[in-house]
C-alpha positions as CSV (number, residue, x, y, z in Angstrom):
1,X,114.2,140.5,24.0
2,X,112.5,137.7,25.8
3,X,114.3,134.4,26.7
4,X,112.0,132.7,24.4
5,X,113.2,135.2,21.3
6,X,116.5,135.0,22.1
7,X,116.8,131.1,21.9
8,X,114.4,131.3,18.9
9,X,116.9,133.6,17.3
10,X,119.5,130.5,17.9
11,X,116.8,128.3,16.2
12,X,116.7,130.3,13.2
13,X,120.5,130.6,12.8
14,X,120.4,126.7,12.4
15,X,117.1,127.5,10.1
16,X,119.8,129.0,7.8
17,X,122.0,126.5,8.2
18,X,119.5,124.0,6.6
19,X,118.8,126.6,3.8
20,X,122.5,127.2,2.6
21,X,122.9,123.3,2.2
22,X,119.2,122.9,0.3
23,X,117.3,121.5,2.9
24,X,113.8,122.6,4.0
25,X,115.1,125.8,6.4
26,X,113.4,124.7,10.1
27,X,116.1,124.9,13.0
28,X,115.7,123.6,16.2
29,X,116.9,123.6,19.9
30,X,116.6,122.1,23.3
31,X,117.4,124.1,26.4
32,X,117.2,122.5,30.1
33,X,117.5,125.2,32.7
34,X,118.9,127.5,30.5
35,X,121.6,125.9,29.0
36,X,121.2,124.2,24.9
37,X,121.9,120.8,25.3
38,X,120.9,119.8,22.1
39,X,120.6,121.0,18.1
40,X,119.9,120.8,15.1
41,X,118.1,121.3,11.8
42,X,116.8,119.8,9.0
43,X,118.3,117.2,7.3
44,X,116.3,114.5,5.5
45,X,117.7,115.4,1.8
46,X,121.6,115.1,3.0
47,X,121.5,112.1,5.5
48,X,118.8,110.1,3.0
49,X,116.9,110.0,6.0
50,X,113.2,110.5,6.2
51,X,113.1,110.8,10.1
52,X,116.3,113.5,10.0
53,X,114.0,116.7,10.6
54,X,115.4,119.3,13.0
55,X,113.1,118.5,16.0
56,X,114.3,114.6,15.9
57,X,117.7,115.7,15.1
58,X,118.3,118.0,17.5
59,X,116.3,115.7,20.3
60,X,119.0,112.5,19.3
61,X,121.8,115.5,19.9
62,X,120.4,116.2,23.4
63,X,119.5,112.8,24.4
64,X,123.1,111.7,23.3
65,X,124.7,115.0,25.0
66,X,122.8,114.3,28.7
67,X,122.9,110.7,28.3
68,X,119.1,109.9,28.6
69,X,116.4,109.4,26.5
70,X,114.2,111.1,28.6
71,X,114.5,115.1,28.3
72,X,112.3,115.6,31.7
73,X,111.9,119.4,31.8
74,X,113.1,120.2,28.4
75,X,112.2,123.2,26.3
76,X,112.1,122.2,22.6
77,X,112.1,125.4,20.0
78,X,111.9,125.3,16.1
79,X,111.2,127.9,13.9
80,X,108.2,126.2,12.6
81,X,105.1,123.9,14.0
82,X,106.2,120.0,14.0
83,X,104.6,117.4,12.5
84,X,103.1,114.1,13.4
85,X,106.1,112.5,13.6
86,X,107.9,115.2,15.3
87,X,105.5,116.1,18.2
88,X,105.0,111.7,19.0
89,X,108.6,112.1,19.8
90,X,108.3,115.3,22.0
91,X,105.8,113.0,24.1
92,X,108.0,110.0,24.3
93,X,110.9,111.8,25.1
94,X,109.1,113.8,28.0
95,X,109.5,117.2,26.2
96,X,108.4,119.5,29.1
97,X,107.2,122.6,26.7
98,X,107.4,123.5,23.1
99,X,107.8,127.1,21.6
100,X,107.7,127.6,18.2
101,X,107.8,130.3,15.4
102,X,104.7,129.9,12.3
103,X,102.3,127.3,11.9
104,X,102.6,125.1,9.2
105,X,99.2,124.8,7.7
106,X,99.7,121.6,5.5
107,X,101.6,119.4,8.1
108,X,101.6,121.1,11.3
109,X,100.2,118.7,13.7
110,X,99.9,120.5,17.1
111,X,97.8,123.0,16.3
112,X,97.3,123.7,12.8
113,X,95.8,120.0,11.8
114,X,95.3,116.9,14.0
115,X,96.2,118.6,17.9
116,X,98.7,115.9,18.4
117,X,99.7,117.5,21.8
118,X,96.2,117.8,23.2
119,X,94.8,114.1,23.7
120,X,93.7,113.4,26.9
121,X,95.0,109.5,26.4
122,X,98.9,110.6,26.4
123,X,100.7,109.7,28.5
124,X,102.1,112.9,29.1
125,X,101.3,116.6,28.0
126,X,103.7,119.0,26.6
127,X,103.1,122.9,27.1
128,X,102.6,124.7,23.7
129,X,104.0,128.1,23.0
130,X,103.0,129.5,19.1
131,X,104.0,132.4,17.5
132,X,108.0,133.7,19.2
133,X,109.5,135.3,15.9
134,X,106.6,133.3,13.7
135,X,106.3,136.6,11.0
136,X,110.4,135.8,10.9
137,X,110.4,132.0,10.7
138,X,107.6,132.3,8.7
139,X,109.8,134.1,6.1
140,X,112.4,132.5,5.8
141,X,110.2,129.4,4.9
142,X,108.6,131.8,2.2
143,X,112.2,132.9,1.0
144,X,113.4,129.1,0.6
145,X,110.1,128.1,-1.3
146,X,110.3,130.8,-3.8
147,X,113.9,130.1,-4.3
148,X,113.0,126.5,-5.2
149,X,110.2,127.9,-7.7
150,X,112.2,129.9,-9.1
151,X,114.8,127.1,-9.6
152,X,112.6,125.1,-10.5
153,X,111.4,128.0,-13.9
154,X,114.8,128.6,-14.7
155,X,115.5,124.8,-15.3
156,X,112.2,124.2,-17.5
157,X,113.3,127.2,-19.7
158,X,116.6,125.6,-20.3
């Protein structure tokens, strides 16, 4: 197992974190030379906060944890493709590389929509590795959905 698996397995374990408490299941980490200095996953339903996804949450924990905004030489993984919102704060924060699971074809924004990551006008430019455990991340994502669906049946037939 690669060093890029093995923190994505981490990742997903806070995936299913998010799932067991009814949130969207997307877990992420931030590592700086090999140590995680930062967590989280998705929480926007619980907090009532529309910014709480687990790329900003587990940036804040990181940020808070080394005491700087700035995560200079940061690896950032989540077990599935950030959005808009999510890959503007990897460039403000200084995100050295990002590694994630599956793409996320309706709001992915790094490579699966609007290439957030790739303008030549930022300011500064974040490495991009797709695809560690994406078949995986991309399940669980699949799992949660149909869960809802099914949910979702059940309480019409009621």
């Amino acid at each position: 197992m690669s060093a890029d698996e093995g923190y994505m397995e981490r990742a997903l374990l806070l995936a299913e974190q998010a799932y067991s408490h009814g949130e969207v299941p997307v877990g992420a980490i931030v590592v700086i030379d090999g140590i995680i200095v930062g967590e989280g996953w998705n929480k926007p339903v619980s907090s009532c906060d529309p910014t709480a996804h687990a790329e900003m949450v587990a940036l804040r924990d990181a940020a808070s944890r080394i005491g700087n905004y700035r995560l200079n030489n940061a690896t950032l993984y989540v077990t599935i493709e950030p959005c808009t919102m999510c890959a503007g704060a990897l460039v403000h924060a200084r995100v050295g590389r990002l590694v994630y699971g599956a793409c996320e074809p309706k709001s992915g924004a790094v490579d699966s929509n609007s290439k957030a990551l790739q303008g030549a006008h930022l300011n500064h430019q974040v490495l991009v590795t797709p695809g560690i455990l994406g078949s995986r991340c991309a399940q669980l994502m699949s799992s949660f959905f149909k869960m809802r669906r099914q949910q979702k049946k059940e309480k019409t037939n009621q």
